[in-house]
ROSE-4610 file (N, C-alpha, C; in Angstrom, 1 decimal, always signed):
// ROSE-4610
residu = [X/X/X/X/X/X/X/X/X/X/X/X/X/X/X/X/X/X/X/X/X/X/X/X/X/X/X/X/X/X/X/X/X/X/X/X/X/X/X/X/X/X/X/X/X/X/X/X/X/X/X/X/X/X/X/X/X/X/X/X/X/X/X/X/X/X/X/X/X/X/X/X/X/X/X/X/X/X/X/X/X/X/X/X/X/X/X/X/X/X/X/X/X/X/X/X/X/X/X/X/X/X/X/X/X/X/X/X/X/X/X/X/X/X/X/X/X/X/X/X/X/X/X/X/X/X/X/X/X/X/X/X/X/X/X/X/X/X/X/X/X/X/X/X/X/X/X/X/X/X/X/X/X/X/X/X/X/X/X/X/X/X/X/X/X/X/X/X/X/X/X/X/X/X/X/X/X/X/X/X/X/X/X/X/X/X/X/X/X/X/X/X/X/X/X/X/X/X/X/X/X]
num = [1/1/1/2/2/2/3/3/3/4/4/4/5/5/5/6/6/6/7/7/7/8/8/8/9/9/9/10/10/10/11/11/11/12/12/12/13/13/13/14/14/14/15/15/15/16/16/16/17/17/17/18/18/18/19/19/19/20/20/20/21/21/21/22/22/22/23/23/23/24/24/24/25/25/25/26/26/26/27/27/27/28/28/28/29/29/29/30/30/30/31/31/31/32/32/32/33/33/33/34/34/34/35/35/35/36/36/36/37/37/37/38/38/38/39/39/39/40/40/40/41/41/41/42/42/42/43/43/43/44/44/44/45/45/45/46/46/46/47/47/47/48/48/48/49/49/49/50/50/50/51/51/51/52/52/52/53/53/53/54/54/54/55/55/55/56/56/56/57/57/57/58/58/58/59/59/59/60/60/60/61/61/61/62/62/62/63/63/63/64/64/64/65/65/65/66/66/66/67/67/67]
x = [+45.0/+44.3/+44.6/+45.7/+46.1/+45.0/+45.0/+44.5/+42.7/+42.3/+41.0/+41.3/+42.0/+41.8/+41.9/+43.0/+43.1/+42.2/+41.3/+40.2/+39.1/+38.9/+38.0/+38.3/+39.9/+40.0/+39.5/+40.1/+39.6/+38.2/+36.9/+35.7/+35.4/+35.7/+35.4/+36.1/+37.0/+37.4/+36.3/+36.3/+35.2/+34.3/+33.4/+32.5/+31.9/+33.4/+33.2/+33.2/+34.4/+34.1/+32.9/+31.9/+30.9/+29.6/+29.4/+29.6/+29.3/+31.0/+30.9/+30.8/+30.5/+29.9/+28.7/+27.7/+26.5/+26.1/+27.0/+26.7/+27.2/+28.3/+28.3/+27.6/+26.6/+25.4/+25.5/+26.7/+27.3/+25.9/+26.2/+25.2/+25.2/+24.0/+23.8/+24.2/+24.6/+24.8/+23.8/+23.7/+22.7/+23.2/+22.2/+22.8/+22.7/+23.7/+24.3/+23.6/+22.7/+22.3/+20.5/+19.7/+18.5/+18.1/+18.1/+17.8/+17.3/+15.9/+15.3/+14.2/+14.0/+13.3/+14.0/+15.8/+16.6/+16.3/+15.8/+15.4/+14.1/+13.2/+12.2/+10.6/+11.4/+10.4/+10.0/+8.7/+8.5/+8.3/+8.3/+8.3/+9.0/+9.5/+10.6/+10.3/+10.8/+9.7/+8.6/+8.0/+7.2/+5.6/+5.8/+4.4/+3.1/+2.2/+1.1/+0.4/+0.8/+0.3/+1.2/+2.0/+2.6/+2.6/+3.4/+3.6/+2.7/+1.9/+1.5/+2.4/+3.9/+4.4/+4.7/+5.1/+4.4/+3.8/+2.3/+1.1/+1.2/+1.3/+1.4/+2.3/+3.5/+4.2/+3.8/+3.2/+2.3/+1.5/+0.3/-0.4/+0.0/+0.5/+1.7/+2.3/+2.5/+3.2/+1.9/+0.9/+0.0/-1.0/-1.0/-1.8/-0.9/+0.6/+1.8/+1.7/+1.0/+1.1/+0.0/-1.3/-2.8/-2.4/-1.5/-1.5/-0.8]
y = [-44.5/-44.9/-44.0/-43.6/-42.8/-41.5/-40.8/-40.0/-39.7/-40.8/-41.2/-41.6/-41.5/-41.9/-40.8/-40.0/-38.6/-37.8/-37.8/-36.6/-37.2/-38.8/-39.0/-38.7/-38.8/-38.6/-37.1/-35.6/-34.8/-34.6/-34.9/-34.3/-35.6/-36.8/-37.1/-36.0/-35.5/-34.1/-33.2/-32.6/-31.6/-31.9/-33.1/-33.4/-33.4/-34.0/-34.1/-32.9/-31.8/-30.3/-30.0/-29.8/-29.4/-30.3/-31.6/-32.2/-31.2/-31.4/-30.7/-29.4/-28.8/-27.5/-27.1/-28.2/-28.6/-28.9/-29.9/-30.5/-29.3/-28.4/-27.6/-26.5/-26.3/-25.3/-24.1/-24.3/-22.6/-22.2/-20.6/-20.0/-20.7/-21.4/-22.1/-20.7/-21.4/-21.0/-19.9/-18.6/-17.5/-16.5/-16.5/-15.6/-13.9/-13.8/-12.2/-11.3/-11.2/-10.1/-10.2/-10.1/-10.9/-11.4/-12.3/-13.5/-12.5/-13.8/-12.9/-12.2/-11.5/-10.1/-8.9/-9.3/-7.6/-7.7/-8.7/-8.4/-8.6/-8.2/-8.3/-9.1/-10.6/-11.5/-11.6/-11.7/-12.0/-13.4/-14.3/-16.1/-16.6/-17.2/-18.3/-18.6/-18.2/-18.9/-17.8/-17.0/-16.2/-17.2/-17.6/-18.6/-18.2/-18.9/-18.5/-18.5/-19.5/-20.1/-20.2/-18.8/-19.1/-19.9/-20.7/-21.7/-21.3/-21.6/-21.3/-20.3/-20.5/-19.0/-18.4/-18.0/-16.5/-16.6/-17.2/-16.4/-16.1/-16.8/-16.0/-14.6/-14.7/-13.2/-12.3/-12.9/-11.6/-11.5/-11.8/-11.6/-10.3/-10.9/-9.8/-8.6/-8.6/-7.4/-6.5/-6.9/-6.3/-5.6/-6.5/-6.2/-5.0/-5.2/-4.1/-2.9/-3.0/-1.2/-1.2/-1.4/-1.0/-0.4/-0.4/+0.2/+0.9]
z = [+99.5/+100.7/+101.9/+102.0/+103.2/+102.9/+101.8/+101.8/+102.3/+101.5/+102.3/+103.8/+104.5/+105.9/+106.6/+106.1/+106.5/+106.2/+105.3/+105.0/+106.0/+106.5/+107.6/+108.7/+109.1/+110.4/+110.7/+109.9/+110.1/+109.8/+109.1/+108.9/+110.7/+110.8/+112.0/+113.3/+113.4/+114.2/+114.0/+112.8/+112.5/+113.8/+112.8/+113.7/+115.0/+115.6/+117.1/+117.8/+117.1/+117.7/+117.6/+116.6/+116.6/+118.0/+117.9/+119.1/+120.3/+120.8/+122.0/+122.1/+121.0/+121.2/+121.6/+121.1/+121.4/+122.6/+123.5/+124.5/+125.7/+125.6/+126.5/+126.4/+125.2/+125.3/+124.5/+123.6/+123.0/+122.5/+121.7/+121.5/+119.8/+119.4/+118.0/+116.5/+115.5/+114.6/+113.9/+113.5/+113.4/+112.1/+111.2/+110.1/+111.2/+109.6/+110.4/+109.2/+109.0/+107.4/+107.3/+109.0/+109.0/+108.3/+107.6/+106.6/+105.2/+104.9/+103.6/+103.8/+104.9/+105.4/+104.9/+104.9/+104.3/+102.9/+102.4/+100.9/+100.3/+101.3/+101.1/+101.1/+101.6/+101.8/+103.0/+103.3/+104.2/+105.0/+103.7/+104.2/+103.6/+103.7/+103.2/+101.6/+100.5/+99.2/+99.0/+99.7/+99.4/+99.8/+100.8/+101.2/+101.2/+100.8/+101.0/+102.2/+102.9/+104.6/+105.5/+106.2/+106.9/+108.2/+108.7/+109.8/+111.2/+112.0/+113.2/+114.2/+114.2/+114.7/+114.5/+112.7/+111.9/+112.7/+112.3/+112.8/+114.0/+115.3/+116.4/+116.5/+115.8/+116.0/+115.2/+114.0/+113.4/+114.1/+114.7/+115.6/+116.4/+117.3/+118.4/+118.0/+116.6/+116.0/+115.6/+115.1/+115.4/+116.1/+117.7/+118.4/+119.2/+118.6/+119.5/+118.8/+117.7/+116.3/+116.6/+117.4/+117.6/+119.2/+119.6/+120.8/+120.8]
């Protein structure tokens, strides 16, 4: 039983650090290896319909290589 109390008391620590990490604004959690663009996908799964801001940034990426 102790042990179960101790593995709560710490993931409840965990927790709360993460918490106030949040609440004073740190910079959020960010892969480091640009996702799955470095290996070639360009949507998550390989989608057929990407999300409304693809589209706007594909948009923009295009209207930026026509100029």
């Amino acid at each position: 039983m102790s042990t179960f109390i101790l593995a709560l008391l710490v993931v409840g620590i965990v927790i709360a650090a993460m918490a106030i990490g949040v609440i004073f604004g740190r910079k959020p959690i960010a892969g480091s290896c640009g996702g799955l663009g470095a290996v070639g996908l360009d949507c998550e799964g390989g989608c057929e319909k990407p999300c409304p801001k693809r589209l706007a940034r594909m948009k923009a990426q295009a209207e930026q290589q026509q100029t």
